[in-house]
N, C-alpha and C positions, 0 to 999 in steps of 0.2 A: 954203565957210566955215560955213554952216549947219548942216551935218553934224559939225563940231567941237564948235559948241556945243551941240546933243542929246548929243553924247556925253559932253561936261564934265559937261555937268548931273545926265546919266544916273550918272555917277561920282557926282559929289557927293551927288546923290540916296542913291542906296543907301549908301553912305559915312556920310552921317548917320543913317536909317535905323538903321542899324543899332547907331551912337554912341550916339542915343538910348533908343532901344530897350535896348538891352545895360547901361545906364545905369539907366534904372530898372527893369531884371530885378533885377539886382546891388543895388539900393538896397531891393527890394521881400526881397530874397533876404535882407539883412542884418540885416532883421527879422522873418525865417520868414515869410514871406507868399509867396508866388507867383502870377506875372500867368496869366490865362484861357490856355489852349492856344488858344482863338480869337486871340491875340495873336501867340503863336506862326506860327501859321500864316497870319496876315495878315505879320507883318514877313517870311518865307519868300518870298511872292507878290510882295510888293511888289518884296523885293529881285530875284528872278529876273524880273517885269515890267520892271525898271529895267537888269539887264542884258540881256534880249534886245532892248530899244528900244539898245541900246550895241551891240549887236549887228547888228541891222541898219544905223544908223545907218554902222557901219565898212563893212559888207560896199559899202552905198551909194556911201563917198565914195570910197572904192579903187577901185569899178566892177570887179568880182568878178564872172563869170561864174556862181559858184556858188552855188545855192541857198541862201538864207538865212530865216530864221523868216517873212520876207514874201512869201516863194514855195507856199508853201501849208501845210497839217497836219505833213503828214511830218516838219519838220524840228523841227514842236513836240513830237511825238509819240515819236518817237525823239532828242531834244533828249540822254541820256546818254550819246548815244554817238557823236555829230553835234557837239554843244560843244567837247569836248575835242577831236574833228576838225579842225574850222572853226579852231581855234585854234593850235595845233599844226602843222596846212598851212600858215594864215599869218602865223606869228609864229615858228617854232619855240622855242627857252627862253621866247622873253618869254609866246608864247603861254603857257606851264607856268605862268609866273610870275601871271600874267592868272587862268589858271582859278585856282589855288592861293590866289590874294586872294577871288574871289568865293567859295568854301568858305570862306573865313576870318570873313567878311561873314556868311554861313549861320550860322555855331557861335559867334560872337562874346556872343550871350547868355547860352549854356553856360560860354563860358570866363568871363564876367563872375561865372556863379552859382560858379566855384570860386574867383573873388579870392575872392568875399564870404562862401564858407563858410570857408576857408582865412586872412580876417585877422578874422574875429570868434572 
């Protein structure tokens, strides 16, 4: 049961994250302003910190023989090509649908700076 809830939070987590974030990019955007690329790349970290804690979290509560980001570097290291793996082995579509939200989560800021060029 414990493992459900790191992974709810880990959702939630990143979910707002990136609400927020995307929120005042779009609000900073709609009056020519633009946040620090240090912002950037902290809400990037933060979000993939929050899915790989979702990440292992699952691999956990399934009791998955396969290596997971808590099995050593490797899986951090090659994470591009290991993620959509891990996912994909075990989820098939949802897996797709999984990765396809966390990109979504990534570029949500960008998409926010084209409402905000697009209705001003």
């Amino acid at each position: 049961m414990a493992f459900a809830s790191i992974k709810r939070c880990s959702v939630f987590g990143a979910v707002g994250a990136s609400v927020v974030f995307a929120a005042y990019d779009g609000w900073l955007f709609s009056r020519d302003l633009a946040p620090d690329e240090h912002l950037f790349t902290m809400h990037r970290f933060v979000v993939a910190a929050l899915f790989a804690t979702w990440l292992v979290a699952d691999a956990q509560e399934s009791q998955r023989t396969r290596p997971t980001f808590d099995q050593g570097s490797f899986a951090l290291y090659f994470s591009i090509v290991y993620v959509p793996y891990y996912l994909i082995s075990t989820r098939r579509g949802r897996g797709v649908l999984v990765l396809v939200g966390v990109c979504l989560l990534l570029v949500l800021p960008q998409l926010a700076e084209l409402v905000a060029s697009y209705v001003s």
